[in-house]
PQR file with spaces between the fields and no chain letter, atoms N, CA, C, O and H, PARSE charges and radii, in Angstrom:
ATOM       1  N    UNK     1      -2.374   31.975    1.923 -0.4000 1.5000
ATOM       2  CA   UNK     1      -2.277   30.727    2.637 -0.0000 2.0000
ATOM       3  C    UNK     1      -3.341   30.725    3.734  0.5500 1.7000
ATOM       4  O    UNK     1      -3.530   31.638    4.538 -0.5500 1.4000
ATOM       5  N    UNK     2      -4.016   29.559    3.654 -0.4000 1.5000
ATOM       6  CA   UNK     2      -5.583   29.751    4.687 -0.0000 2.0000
ATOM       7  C    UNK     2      -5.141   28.379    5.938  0.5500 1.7000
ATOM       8  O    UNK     2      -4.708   27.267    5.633 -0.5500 1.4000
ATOM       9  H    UNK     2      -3.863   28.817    3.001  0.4000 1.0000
ATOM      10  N    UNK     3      -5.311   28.703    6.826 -0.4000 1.5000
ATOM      11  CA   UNK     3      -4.850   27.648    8.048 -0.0000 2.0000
ATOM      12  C    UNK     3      -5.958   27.817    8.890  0.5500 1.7000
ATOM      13  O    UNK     3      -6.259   28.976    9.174 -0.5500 1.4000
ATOM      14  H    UNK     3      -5.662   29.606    7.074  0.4000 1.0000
ATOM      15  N    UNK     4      -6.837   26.607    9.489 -0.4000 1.5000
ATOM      16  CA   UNK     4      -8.167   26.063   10.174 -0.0000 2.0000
ATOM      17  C    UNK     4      -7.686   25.576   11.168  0.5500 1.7000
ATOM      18  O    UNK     4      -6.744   25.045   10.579 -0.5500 1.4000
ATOM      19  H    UNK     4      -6.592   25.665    9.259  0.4000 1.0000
ATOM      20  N    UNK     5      -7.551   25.336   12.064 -0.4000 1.5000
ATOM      21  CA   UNK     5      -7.512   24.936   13.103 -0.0000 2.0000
ATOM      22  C    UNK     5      -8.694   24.908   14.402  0.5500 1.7000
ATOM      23  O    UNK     5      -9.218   25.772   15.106 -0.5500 1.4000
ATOM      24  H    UNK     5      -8.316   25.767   12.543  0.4000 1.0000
ATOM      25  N    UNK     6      -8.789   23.404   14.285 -0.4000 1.5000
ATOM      26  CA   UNK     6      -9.565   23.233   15.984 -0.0000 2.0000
ATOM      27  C    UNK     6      -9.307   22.554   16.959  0.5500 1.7000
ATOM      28  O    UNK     6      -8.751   21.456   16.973 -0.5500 1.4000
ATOM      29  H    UNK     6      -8.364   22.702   13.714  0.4000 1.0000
ATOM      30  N    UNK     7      -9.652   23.100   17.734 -0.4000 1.5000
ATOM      31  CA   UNK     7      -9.406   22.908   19.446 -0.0000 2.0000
ATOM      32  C    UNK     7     -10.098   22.188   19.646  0.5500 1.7000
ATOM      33  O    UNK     7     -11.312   22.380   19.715 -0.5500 1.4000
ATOM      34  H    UNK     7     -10.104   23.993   17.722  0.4000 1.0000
ATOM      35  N    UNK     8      -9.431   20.969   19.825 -0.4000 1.5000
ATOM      36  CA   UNK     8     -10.507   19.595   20.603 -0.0000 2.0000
ATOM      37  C    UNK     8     -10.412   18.848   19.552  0.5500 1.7000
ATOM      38  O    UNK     8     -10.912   19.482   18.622 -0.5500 1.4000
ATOM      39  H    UNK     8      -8.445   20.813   19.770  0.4000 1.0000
ATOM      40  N    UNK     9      -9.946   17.590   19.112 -0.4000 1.5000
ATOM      41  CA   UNK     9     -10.056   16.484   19.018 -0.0000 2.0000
ATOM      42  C    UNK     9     -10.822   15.349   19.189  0.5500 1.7000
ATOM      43  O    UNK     9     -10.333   14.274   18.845 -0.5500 1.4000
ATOM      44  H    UNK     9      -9.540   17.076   19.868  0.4000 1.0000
ATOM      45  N    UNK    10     -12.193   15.398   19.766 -0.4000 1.5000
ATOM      46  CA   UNK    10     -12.754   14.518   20.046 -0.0000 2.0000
ATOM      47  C    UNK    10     -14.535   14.251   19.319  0.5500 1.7000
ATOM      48  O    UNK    10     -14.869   13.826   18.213 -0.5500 1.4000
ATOM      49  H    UNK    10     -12.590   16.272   20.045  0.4000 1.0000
ATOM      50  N    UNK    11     -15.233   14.641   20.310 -0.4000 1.5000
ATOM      51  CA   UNK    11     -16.694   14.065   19.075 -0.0000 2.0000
ATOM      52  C    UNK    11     -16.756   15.064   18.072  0.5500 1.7000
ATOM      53  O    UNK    11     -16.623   14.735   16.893 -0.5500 1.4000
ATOM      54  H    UNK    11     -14.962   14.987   21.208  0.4000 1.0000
ATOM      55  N    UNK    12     -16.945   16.259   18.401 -0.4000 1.5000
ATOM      56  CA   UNK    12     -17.538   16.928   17.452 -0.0000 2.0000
ATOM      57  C    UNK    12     -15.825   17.657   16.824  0.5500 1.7000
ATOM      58  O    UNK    12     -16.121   18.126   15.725 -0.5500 1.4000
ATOM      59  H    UNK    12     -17.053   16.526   19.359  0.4000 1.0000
ATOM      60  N    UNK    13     -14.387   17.900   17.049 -0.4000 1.5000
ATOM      61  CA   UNK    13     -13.951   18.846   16.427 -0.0000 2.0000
ATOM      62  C    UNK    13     -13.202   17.680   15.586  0.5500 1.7000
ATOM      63  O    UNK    13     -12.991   18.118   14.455 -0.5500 1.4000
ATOM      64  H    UNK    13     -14.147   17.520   17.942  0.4000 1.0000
ATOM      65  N    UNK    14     -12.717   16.335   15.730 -0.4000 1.5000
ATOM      66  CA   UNK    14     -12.290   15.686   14.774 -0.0000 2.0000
ATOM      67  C    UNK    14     -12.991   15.520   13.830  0.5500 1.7000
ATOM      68  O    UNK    14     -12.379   15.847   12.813 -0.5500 1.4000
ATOM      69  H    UNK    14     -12.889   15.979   16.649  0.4000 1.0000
ATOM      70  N    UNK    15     -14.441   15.014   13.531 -0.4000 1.5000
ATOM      71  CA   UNK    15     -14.769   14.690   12.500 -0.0000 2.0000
ATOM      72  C    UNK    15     -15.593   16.015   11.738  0.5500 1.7000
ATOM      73  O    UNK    15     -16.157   15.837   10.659 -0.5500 1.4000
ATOM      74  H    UNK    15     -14.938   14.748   14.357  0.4000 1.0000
ATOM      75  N    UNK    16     -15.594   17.062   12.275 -0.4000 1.5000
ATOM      76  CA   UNK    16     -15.831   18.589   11.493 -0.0000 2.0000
ATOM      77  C    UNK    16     -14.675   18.917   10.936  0.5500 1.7000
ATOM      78  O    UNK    16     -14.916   19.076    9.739 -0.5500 1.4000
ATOM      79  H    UNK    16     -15.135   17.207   13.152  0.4000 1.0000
ATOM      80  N    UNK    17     -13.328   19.142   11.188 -0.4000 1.5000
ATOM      81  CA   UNK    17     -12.709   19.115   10.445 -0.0000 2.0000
ATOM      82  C    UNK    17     -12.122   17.990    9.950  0.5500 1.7000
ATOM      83  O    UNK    17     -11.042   18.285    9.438 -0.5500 1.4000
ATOM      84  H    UNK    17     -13.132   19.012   12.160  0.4000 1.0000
ATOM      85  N    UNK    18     -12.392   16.711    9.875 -0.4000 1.5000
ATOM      86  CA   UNK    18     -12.335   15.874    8.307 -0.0000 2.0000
ATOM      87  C    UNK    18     -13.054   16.190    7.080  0.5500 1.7000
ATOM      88  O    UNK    18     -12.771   15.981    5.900 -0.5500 1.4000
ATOM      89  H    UNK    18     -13.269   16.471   10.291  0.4000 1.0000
ATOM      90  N    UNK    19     -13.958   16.691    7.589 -0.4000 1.5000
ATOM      91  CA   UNK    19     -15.211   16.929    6.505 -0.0000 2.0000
ATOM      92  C    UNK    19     -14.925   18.089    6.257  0.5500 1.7000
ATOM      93  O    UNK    19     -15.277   18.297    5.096 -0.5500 1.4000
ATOM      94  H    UNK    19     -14.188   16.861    8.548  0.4000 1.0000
ATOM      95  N    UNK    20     -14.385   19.166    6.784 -0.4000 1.5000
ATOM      96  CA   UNK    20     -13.975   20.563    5.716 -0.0000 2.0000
ATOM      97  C    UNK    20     -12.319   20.317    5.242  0.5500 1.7000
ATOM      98  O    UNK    20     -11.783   20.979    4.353 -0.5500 1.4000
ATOM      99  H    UNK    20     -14.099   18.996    7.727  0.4000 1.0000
ATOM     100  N    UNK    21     -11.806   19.499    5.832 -0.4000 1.5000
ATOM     101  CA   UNK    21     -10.223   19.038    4.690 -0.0000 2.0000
ATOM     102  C    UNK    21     -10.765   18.550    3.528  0.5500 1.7000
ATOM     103  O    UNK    21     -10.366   19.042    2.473 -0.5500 1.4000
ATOM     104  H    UNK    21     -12.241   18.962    6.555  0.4000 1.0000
ATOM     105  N    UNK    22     -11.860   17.402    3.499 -0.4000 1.5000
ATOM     106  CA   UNK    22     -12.366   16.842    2.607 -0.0000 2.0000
ATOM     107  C    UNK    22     -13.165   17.927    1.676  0.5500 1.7000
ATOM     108  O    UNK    22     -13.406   17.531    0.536 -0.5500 1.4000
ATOM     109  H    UNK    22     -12.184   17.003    4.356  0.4000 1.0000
ATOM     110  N    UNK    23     -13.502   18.931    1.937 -0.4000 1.5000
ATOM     111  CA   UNK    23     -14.501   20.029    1.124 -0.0000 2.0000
ATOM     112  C    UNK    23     -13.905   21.047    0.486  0.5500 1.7000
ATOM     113  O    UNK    23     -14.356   21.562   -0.537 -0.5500 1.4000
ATOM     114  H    UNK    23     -13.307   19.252    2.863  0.4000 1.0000
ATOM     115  N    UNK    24     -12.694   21.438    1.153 -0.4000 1.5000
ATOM     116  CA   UNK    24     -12.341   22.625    1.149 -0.0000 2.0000
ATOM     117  C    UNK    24     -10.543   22.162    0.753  0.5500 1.7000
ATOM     118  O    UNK    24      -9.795   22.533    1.658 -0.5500 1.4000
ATOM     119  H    UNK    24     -12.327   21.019    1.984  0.4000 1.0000
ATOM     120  N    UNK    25      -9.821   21.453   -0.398 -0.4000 1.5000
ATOM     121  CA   UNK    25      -8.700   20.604   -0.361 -0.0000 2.0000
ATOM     122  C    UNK    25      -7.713   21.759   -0.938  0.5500 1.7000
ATOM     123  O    UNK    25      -6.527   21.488   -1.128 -0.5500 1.4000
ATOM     124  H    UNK    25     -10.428   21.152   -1.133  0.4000 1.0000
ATOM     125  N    UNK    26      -8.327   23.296   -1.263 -0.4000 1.5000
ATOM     126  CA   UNK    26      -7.372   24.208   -1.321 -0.0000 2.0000
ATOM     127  C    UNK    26      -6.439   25.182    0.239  0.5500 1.7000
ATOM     128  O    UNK    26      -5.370   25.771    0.398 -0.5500 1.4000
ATOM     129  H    UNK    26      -9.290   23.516   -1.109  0.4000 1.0000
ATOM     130  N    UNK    27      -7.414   24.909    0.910 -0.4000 1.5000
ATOM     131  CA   UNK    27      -6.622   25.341    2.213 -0.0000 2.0000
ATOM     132  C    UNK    27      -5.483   24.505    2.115  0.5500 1.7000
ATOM     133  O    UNK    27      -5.231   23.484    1.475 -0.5500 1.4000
ATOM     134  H    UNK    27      -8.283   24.431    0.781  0.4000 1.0000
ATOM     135  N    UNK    28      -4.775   25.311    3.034 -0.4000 1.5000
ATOM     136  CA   UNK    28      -3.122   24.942    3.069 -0.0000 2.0000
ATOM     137  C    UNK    28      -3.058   23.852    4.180  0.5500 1.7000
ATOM     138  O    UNK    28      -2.758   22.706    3.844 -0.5500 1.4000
ATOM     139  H    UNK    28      -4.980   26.140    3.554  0.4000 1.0000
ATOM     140  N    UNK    29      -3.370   24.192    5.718 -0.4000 1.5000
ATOM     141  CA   UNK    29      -3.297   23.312    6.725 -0.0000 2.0000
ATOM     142  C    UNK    29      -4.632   23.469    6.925  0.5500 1.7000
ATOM     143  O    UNK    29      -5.226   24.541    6.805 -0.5500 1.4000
ATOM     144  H    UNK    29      -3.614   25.123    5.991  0.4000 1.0000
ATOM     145  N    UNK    30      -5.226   22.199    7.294 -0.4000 1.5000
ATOM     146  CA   UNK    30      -6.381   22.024    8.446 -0.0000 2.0000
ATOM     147  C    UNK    30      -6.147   21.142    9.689  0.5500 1.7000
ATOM     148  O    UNK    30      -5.529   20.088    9.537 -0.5500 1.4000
ATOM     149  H    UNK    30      -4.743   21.328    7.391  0.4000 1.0000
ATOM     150  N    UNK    31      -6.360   21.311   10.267 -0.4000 1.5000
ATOM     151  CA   UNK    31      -5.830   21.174   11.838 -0.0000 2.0000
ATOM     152  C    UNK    31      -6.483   20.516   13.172  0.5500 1.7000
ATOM     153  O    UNK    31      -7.669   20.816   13.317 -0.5500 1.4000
ATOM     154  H    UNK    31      -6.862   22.167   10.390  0.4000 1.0000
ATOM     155  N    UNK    32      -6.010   19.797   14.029 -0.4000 1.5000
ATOM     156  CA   UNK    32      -7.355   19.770   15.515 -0.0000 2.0000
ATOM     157  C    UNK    32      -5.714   19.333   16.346  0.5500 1.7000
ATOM     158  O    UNK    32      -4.841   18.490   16.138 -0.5500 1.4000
ATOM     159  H    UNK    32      -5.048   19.553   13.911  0.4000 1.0000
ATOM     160  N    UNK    33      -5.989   20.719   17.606 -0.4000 1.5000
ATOM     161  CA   UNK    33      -5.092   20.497   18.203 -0.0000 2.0000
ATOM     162  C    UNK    33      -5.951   20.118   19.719  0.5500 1.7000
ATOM     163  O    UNK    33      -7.010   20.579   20.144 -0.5500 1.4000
ATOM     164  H    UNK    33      -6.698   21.404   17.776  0.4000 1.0000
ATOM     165  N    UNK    34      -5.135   19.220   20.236 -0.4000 1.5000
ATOM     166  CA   UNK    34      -5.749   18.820   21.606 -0.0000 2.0000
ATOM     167  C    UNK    34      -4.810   18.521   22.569  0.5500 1.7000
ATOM     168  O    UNK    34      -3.902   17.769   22.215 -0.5500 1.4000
ATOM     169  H    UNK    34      -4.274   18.845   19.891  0.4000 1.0000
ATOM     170  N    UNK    35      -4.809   19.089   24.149 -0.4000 1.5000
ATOM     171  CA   UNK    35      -4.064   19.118   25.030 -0.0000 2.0000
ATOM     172  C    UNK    35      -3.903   17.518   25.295  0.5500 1.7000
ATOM     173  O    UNK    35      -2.833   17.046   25.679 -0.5500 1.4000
ATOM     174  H    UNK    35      -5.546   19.700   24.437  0.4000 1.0000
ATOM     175  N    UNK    36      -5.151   16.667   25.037 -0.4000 1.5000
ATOM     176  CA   UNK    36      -4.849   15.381   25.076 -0.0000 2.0000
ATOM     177  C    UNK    36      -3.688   14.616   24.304  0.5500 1.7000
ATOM     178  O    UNK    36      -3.671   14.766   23.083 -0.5500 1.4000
ATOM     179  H    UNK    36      -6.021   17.050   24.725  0.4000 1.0000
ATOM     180  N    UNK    37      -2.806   13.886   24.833 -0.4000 1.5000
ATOM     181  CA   UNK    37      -2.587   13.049   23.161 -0.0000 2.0000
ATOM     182  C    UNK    37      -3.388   11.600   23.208  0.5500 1.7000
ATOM     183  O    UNK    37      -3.282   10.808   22.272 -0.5500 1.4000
ATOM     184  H    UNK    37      -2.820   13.763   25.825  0.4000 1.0000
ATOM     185  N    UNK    38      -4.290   11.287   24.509 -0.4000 1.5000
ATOM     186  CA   UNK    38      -5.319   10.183   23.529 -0.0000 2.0000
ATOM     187  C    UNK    38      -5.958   10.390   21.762  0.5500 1.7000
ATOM     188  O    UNK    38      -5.746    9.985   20.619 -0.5500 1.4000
ATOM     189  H    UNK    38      -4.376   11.930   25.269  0.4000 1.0000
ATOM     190  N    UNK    39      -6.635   11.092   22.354 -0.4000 1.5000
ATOM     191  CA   UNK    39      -8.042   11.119   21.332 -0.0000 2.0000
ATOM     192  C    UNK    39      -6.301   11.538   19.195  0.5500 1.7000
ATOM     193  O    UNK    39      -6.313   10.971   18.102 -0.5500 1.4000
ATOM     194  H    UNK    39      -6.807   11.421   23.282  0.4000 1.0000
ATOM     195  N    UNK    40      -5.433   12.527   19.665 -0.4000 1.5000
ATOM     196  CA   UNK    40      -5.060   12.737   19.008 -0.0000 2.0000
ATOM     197  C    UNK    40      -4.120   11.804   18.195  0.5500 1.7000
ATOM     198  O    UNK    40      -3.925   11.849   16.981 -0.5500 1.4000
ATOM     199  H    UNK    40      -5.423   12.988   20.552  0.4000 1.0000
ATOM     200  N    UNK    41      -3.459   10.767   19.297 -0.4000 1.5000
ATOM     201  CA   UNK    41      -2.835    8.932   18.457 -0.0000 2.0000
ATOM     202  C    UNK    41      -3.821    8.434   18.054  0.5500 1.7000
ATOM     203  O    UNK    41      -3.489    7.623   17.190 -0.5500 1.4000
ATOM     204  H    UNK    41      -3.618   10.730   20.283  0.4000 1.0000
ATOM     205  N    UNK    42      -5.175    8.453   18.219 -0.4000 1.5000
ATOM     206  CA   UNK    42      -6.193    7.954   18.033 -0.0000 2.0000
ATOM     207  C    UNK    42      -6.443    8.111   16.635  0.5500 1.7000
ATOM     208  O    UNK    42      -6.462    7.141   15.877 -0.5500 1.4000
ATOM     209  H    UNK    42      -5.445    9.111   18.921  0.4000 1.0000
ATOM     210  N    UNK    43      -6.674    9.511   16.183 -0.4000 1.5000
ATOM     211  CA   UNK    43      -6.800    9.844   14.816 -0.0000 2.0000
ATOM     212  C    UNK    43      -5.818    9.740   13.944  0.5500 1.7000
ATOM     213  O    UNK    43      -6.031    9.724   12.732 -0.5500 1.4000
ATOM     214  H    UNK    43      -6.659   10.299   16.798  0.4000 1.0000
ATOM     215  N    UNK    44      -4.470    9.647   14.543 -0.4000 1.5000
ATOM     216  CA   UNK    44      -3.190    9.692   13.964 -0.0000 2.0000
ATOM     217  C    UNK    44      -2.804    7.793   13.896  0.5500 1.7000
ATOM     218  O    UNK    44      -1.836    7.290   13.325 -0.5500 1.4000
ATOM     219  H    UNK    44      -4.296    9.660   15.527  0.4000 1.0000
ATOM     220  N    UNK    45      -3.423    7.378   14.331 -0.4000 1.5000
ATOM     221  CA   UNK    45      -3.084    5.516   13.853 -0.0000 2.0000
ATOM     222  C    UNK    45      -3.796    5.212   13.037  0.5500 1.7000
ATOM     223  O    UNK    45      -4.755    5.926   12.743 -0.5500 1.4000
ATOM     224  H    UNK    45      -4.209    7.786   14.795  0.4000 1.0000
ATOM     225  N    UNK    46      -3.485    3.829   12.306 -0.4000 1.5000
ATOM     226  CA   UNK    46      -4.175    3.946   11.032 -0.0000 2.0000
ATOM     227  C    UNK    46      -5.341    2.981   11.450  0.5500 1.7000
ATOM     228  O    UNK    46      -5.763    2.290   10.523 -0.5500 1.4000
ATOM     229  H    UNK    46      -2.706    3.249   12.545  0.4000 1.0000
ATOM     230  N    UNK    47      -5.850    2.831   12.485 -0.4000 1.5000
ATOM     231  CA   UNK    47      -7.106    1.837   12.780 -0.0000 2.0000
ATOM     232  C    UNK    47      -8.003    3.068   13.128  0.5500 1.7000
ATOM     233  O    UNK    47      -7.433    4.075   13.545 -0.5500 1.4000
ATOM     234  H    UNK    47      -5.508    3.393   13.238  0.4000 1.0000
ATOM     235  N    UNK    48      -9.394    3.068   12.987 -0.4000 1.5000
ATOM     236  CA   UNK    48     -10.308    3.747   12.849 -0.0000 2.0000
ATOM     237  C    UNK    48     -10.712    3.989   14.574  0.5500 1.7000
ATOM     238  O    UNK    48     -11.327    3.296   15.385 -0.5500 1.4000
ATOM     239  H    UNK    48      -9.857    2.249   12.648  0.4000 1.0000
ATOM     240  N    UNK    49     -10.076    5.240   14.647 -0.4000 1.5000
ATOM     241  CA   UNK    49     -10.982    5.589   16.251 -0.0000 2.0000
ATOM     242  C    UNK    49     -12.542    5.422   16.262  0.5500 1.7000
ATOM     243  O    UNK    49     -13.191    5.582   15.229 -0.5500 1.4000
ATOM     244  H    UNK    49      -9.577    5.803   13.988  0.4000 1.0000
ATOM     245  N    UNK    50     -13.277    5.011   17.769 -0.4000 1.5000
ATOM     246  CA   UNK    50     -14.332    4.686   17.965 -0.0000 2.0000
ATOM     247  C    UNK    50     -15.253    6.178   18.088  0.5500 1.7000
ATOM     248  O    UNK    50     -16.437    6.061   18.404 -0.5500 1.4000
ATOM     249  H    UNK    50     -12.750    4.881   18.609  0.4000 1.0000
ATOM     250  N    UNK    51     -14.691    7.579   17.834 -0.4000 1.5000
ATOM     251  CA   UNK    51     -15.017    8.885   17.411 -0.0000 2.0000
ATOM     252  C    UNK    51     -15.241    8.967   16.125  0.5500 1.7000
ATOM     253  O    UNK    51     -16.103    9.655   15.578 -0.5500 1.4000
ATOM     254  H    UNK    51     -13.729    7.675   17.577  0.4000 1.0000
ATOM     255  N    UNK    52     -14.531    8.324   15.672 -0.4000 1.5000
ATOM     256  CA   UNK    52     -14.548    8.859   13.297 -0.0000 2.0000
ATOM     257  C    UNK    52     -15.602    7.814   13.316  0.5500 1.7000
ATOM     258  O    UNK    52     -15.696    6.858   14.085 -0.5500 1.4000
ATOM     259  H    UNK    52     -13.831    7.765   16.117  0.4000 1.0000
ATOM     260  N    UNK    53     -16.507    8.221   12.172 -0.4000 1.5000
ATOM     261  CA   UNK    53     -17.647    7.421   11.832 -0.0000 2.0000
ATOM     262  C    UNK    53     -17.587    6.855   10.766  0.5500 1.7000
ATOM     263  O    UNK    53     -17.374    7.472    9.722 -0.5500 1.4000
ATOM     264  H    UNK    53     -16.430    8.998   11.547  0.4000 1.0000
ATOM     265  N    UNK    54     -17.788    5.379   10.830 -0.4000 1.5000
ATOM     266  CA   UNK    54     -17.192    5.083    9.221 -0.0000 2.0000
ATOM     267  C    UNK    54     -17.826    5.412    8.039  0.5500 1.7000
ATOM     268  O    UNK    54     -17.689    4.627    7.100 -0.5500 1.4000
ATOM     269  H    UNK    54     -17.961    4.879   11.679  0.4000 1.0000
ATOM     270  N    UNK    55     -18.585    6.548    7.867 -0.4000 1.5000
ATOM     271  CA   UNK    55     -18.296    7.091    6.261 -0.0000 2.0000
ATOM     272  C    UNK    55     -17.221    8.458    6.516  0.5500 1.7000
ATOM     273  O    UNK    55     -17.331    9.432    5.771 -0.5500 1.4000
ATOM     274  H    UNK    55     -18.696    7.186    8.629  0.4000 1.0000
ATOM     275  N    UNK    56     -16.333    8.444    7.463 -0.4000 1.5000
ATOM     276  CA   UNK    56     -15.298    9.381    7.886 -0.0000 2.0000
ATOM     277  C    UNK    56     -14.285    9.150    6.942  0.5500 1.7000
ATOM     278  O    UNK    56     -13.749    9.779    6.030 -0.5500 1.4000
ATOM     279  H    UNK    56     -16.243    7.652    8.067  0.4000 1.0000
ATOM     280  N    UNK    57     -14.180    7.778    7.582 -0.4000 1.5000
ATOM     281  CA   UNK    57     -12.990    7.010    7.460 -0.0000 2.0000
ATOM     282  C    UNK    57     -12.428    7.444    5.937  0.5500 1.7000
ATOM     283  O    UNK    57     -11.608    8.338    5.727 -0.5500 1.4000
ATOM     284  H    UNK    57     -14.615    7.267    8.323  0.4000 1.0000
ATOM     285  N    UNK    58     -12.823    6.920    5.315 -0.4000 1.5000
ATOM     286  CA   UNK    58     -12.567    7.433    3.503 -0.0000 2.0000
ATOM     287  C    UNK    58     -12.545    8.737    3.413  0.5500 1.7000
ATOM     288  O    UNK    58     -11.509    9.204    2.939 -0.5500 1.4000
ATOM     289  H    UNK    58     -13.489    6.194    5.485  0.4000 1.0000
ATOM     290  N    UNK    59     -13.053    9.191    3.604 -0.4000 1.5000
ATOM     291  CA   UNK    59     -12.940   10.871    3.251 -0.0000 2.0000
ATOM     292  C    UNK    59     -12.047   11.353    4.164  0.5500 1.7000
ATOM     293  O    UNK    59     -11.301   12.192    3.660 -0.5500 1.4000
ATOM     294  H    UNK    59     -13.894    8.811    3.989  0.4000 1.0000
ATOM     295  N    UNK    60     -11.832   11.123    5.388 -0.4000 1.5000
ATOM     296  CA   UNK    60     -10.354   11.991    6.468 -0.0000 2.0000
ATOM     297  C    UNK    60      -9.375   10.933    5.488  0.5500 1.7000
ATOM     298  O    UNK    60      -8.347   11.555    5.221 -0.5500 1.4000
ATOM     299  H    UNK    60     -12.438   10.442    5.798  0.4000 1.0000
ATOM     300  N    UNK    61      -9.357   10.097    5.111 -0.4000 1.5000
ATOM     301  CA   UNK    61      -7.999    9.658    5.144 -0.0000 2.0000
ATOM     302  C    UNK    61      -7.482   10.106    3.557  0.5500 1.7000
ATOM     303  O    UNK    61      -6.304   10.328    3.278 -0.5500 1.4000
ATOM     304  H    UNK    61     -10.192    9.591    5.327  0.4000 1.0000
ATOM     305  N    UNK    62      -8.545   10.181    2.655 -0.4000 1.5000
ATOM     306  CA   UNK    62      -8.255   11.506    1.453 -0.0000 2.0000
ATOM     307  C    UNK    62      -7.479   12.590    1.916  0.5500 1.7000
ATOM     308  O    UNK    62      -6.396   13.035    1.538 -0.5500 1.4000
ATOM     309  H    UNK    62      -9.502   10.000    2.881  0.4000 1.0000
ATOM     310  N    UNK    63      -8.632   13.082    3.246 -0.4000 1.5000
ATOM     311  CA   UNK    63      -8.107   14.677    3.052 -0.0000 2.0000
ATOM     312  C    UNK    63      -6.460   14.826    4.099  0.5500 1.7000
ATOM     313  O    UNK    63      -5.796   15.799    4.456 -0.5500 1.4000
ATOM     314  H    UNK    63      -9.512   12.721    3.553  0.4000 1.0000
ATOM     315  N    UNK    64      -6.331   13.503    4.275 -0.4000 1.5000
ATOM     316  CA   UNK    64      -4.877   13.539    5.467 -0.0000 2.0000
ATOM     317  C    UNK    64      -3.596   13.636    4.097  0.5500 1.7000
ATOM     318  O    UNK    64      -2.534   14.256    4.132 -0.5500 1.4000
ATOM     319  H    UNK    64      -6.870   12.713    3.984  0.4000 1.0000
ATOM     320  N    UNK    65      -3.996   13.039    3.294 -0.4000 1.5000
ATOM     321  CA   UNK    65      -2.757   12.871    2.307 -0.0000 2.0000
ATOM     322  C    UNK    65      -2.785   14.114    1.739  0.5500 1.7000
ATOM     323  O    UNK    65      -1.836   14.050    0.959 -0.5500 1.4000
ATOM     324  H    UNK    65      -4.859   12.536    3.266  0.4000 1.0000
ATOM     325  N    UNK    66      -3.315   15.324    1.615 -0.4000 1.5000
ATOM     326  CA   UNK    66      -3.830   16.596    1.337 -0.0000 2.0000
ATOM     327  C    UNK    66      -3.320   17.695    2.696  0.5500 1.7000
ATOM     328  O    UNK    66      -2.149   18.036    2.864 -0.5500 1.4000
ATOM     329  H    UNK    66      -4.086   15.376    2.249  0.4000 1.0000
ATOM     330  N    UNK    67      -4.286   18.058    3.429 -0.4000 1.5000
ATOM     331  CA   UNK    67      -4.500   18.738    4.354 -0.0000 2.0000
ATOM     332  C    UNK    67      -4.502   18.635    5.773  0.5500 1.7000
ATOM     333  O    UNK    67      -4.146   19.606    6.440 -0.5500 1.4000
ATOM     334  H    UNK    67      -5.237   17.780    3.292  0.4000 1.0000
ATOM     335  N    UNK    68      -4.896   17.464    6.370 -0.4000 1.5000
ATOM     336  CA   UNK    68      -5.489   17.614    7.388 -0.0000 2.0000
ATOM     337  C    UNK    68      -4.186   17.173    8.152  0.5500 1.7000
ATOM     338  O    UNK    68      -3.381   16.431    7.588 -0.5500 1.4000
ATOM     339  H    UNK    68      -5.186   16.675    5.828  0.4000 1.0000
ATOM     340  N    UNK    69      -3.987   17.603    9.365 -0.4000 1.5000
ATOM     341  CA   UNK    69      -3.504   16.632   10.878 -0.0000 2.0000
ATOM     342  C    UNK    69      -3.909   16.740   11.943  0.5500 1.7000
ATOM     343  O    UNK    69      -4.856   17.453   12.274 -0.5500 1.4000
ATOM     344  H    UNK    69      -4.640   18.206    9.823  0.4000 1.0000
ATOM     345  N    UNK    70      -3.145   15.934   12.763 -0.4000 1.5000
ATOM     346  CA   UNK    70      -4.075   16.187   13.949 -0.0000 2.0000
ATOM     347  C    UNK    70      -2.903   16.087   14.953  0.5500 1.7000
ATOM     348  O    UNK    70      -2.000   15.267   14.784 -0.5500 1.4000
ATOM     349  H    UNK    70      -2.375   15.355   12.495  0.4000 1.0000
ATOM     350  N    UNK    71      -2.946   17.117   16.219 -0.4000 1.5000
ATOM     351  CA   UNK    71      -1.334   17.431   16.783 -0.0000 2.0000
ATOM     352  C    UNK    71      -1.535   17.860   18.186  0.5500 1.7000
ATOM     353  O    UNK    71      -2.518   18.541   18.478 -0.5500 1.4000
ATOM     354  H    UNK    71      -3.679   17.783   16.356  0.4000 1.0000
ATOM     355  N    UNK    72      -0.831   17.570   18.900 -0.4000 1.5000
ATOM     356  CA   UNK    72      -1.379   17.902   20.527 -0.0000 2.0000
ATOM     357  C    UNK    72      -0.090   18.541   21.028  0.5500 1.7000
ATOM     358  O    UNK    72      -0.013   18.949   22.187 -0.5500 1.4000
ATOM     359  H    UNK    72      -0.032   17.017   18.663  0.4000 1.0000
């Protein structure tokens, strides 16, 4: 069982791990934990945070029904 997790939620650790949930759809959990819970309702509502880039959008929301969350 392989579990990823990153720290920080925001420019760079949300949309790095969308893109390895999206790459990598045998890991078990992939993860972004953040002391915030902005940035983390952000990724967790279904309207596109102004952080995810929209060719994100499609591919995190693949790899959410799979792998990914995002948890503070």
């Amino acid at each position: 069982m392989v579990k990823i997790y990153c720290i920080g939620g925001g420019y760079v650790g949300g949309p790095t791990i969308a893109v390895i949930a999206l790459k990598c759809p045998h890991m078990y959990i992939v993860g972004v934990i953040d002391i915030s819970v902005l940035p983390i309702n952000a990724w967790n509502s279904d309207q596109v945070p102004h952080l995810r880039a929209l060719a994100l959008k499609k591919s995190s929301c693949n790899a959410e029904e799979k792998n990914l969350i995002f948890s503070y």
